[in-house]
Backbone as ProteinMPNN parsed JSONL, in Angstrom:
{"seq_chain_A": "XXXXXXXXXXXXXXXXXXXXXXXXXXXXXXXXXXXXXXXXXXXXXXXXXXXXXXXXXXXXXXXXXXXXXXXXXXXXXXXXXXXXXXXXXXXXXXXXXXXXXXXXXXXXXXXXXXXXXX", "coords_chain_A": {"N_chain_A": [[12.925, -14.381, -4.687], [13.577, -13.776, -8.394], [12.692, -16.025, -11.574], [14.142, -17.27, -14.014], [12.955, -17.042, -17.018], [10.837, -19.854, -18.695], [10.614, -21.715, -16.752], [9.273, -23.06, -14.191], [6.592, -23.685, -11.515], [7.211, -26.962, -9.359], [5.708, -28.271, -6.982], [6.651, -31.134, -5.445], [8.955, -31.289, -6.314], [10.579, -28.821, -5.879], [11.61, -28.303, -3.23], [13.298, -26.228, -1.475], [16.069, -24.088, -1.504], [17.701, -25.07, -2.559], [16.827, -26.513, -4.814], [15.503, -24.651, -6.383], [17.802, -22.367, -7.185], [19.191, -22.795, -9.292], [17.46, -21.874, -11.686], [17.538, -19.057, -10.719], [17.201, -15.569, -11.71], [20.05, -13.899, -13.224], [22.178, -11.463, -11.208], [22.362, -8.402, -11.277], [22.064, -4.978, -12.531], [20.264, -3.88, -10.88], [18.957, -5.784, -10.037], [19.669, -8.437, -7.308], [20.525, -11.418, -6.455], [18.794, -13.489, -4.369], [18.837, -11.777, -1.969], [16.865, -9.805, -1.459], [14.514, -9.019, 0.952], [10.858, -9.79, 2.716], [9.088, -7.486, 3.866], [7.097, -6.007, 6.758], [5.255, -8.192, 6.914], [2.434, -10.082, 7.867], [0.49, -12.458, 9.132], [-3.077, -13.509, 9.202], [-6.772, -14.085, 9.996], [-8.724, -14.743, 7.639], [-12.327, -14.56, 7.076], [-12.296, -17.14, 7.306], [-9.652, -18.15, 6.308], [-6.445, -18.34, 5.828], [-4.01, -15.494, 5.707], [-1.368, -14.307, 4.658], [0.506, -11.629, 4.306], [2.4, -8.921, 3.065], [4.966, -5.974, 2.511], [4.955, -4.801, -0.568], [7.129, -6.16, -2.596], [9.673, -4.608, -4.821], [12.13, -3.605, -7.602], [14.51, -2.011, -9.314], [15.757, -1.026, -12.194], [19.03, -0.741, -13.257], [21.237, 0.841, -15.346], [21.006, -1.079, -17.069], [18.793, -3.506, -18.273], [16.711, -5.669, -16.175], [16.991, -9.092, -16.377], [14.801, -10.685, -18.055], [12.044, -12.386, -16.461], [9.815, -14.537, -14.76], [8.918, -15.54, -12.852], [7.965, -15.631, -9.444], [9.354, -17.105, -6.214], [9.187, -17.326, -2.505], [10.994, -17.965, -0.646], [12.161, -19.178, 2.883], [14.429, -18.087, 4.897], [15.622, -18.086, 7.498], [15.521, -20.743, 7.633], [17.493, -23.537, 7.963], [17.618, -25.57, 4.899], [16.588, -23.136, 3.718], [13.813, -23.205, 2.958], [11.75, -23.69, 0.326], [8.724, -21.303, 0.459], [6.235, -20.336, -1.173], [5.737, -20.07, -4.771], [5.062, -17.751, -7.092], [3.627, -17.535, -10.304], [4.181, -15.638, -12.897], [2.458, -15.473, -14.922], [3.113, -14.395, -17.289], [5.899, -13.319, -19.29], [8.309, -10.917, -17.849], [10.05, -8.403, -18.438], [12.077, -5.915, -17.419], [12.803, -2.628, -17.945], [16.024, -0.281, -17.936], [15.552, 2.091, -15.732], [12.751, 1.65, -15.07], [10.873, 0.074, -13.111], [10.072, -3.288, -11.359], [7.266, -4.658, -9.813], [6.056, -6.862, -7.198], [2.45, -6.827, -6.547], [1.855, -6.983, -3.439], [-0.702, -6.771, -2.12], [-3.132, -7.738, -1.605], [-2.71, -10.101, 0.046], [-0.536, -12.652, -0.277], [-0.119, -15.328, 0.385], [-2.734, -17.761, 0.242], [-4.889, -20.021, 2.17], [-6.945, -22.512, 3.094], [-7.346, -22.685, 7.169], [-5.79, -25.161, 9.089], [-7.91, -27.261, 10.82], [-7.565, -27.868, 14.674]], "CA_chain_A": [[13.847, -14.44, -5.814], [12.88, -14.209, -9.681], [12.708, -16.562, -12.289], [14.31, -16.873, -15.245], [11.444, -17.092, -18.218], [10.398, -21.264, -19.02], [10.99, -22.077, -15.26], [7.839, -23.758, -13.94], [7.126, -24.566, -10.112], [6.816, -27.914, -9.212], [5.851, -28.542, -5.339], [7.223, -31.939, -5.598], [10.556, -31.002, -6.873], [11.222, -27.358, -5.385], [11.406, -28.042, -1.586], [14.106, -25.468, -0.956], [16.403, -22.766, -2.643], [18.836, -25.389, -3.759], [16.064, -26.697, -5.658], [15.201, -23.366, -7.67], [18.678, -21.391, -7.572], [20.101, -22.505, -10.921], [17.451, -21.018, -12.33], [17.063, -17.445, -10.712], [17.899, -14.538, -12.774], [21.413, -13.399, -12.499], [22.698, -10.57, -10.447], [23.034, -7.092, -12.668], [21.562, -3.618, -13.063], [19.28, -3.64, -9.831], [18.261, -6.696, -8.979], [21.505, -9.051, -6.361], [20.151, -12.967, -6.243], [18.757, -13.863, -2.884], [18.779, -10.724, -0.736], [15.45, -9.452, -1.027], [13.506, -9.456, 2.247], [10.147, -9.364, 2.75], [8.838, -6.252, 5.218], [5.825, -5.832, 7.581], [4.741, -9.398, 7.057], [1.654, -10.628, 8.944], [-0.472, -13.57, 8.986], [-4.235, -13.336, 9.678], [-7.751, -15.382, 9.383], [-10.151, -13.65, 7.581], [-12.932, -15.736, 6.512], [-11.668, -18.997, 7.468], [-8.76, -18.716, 5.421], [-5.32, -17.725, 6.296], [-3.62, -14.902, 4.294], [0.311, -14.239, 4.868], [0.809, -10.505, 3.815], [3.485, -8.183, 3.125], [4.833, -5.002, 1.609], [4.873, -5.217, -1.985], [8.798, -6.275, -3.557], [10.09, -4.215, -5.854], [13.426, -4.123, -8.205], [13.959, -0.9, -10.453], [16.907, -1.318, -13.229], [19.447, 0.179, -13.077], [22.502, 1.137, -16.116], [20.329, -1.684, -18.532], [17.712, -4.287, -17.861], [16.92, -6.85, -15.395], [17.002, -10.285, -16.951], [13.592, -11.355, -18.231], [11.392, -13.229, -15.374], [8.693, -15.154, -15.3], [8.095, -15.938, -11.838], [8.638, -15.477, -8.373], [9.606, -17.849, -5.036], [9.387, -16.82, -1.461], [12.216, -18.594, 0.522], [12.461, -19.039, 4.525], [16.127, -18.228, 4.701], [15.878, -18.246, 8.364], [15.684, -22.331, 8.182], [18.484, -23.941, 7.497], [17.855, -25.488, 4.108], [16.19, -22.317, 2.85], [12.715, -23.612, 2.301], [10.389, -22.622, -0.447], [7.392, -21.137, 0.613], [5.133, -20.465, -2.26], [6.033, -19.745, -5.967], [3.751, -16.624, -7.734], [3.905, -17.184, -11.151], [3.108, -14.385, -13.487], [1.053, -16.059, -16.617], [3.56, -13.511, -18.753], [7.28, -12.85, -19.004], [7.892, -9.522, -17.537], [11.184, -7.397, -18.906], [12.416, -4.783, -16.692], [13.384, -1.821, -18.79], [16.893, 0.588, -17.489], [14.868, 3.117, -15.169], [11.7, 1.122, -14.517], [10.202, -0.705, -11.41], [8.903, -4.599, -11.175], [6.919, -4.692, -8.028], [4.878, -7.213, -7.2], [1.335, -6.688, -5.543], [0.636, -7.976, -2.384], [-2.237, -6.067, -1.524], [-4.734, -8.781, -1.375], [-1.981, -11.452, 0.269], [0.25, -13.53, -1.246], [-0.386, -17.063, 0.095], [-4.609, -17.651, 1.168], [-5.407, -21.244, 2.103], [-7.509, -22.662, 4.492], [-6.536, -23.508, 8.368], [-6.493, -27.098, 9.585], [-8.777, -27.304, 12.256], [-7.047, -28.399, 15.296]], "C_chain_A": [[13.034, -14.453, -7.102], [13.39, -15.378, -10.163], [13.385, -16.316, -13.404], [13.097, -17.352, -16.014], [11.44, -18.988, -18.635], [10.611, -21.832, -17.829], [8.811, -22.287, -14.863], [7.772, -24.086, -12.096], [6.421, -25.667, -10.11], [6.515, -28.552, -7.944], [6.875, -29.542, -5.046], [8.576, -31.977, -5.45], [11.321, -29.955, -6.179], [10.939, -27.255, -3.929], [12.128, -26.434, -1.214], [15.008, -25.164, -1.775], [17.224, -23.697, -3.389], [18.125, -26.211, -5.202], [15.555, -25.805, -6.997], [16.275, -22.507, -8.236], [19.117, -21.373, -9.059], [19.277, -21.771, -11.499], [16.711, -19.422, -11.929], [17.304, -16.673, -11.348], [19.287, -13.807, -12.008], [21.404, -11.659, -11.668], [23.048, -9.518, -11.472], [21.621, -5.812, -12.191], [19.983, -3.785, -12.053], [18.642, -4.789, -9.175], [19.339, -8.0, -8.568], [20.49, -10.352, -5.902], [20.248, -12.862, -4.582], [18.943, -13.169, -1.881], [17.279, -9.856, -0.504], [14.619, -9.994, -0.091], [11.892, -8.688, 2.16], [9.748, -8.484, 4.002], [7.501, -6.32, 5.466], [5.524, -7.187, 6.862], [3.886, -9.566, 8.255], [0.805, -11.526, 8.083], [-1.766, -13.398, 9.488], [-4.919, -14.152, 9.011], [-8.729, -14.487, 9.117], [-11.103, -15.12, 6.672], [-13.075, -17.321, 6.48], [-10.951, -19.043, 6.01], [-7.958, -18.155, 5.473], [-4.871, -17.21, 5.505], [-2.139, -14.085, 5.272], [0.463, -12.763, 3.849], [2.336, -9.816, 3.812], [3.466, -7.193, 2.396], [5.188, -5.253, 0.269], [6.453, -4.993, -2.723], [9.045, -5.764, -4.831], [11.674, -4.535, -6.077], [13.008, -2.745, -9.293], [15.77, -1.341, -11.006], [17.104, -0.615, -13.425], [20.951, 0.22, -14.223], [22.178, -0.195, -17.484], [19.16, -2.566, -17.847], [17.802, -4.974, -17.285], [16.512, -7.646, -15.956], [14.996, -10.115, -16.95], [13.093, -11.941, -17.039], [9.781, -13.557, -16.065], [7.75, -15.559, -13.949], [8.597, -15.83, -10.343], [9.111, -16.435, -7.025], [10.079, -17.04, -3.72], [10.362, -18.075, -0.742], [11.927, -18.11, 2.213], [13.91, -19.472, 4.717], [16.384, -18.206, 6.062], [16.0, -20.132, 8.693], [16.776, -22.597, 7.163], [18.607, -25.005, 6.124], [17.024, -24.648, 3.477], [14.806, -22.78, 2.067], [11.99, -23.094, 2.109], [9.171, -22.662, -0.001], [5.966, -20.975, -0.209], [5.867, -20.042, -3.476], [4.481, -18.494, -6.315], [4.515, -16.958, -8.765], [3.043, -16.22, -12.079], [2.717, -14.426, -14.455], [1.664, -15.036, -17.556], [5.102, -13.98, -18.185], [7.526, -11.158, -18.718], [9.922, -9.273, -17.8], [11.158, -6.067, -18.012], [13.275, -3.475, -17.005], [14.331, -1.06, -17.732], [15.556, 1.563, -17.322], [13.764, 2.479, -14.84], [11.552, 0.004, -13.638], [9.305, -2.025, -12.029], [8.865, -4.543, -9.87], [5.705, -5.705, -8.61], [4.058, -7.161, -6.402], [0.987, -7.217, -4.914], [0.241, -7.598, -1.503], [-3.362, -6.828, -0.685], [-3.975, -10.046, -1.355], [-1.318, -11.593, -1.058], [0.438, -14.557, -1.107], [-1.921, -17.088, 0.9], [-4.765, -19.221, 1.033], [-6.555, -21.269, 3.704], [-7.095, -23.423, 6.142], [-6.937, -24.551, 8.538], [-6.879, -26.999, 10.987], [-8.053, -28.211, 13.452], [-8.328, -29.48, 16.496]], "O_chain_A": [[11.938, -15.014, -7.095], [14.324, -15.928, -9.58], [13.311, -15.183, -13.881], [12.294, -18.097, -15.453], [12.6, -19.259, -18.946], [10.947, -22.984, -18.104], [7.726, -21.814, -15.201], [8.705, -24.61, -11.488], [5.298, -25.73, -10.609], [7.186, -29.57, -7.778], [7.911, -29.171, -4.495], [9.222, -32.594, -4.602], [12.512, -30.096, -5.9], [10.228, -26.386, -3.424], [11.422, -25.566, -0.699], [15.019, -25.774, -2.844], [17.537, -23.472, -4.558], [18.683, -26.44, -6.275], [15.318, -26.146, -8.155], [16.139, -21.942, -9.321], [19.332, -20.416, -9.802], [19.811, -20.802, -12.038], [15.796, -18.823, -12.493], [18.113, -17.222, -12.095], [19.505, -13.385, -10.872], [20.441, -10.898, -11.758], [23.874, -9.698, -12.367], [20.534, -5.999, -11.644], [18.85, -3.793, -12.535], [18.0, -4.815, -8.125], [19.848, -8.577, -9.53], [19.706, -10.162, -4.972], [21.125, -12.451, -3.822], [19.221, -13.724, -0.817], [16.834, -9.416, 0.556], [14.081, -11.099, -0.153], [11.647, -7.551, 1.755], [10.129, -8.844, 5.116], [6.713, -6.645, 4.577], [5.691, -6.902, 5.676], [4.274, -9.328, 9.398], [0.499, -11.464, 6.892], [-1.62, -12.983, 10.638], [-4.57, -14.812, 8.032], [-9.379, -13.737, 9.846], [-10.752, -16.108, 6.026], [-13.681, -18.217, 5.893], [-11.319, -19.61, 4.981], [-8.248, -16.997, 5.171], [-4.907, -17.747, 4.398], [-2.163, -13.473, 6.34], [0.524, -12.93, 2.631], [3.259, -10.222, 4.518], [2.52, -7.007, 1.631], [5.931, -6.228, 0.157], [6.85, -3.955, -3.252], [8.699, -6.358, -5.852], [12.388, -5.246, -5.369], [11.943, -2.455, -9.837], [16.679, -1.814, -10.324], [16.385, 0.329, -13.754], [21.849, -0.508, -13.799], [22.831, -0.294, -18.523], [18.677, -2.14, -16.799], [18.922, -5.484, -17.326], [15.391, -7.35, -16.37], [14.23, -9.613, -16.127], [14.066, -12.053, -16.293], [9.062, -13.22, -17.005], [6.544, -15.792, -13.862], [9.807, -15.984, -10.181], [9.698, -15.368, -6.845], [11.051, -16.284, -3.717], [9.836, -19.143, -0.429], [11.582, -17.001, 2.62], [14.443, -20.582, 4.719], [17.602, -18.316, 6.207], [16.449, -20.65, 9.716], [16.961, -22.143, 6.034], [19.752, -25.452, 6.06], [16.498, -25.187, 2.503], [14.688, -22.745, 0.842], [11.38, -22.278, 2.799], [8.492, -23.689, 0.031], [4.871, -21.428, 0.126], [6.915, -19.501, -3.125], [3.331, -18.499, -5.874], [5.741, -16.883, -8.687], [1.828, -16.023, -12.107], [2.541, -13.378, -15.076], [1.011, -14.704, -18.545], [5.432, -14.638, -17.199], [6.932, -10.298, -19.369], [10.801, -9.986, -17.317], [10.194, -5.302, -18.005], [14.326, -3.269, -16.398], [13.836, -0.993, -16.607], [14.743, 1.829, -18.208], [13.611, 2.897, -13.692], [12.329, -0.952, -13.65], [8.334, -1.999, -12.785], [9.745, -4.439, -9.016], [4.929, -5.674, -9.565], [4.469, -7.396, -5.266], [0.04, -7.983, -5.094], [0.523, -7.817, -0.325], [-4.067, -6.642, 0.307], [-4.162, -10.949, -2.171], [-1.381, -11.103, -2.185], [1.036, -15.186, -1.98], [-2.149, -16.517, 1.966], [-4.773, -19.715, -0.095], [-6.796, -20.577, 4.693], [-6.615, -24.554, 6.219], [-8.057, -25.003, 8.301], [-6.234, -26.713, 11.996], [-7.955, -29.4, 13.15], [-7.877, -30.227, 17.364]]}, "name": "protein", "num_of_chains": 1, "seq": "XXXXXXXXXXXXXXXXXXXXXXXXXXXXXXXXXXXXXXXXXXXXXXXXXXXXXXXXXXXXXXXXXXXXXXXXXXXXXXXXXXXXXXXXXXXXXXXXXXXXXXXXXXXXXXXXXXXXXX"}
């Protein structure tokens, strides 16, 4: 899901979606609150350090702009209260002009920590 713009994550605070929804960006001109899935997802250890991949989420605007954003949250909407998995925030506000594409890159992962040694 996006952000609307002054939205901050707070681990603490933002367990799960009902924690972040008020402020996602509304529903309009290409991008529909809370349906974006992530595709080809895999997990691997490179380096001793786990990296959770996927294909890279886009949103292209469509008949005017998609609300301002500022940041993103991955949700696990398969558990039953919808718990947040990581926040990406994007150190700007990003505007999504009628006809143009926000995608974000995750080329090089999108969550890398290290495993706990069992």
């Amino acid at each position: 899901i996006l952000m609307k713009i002054g939205w901050t994550f707070d681990p603490a605070a933002h367990a799960d979606y009902g924690d972040v929804s008020a402020n996602e960006i509304a529903t309009g001109y290409g991008y529909t609150q809370k349906t974006k899935e992530l595709t080809t997802v895999s997990v691997d250890i490179v380096s001793n350090q786990v990296v959770v991949s996927c294909d890279s989420p886009s949103w292209t605007a469509s008949g005017d702009a998609i609300e301002t954003c500022c940041a993103a949250v991955i949700i696990n909407d398969t558990h039953a209260s919808d718990t947040v998995v990581c926040a990406i925030e994007f150190g700007a506000n990003y505007a999504t002009a009628d006809g143009t594409m926000l995608q974000i890159n995750t080329s090089n992962g999108i969550v890398l920590g290290n495993p706990n040694p069992a």
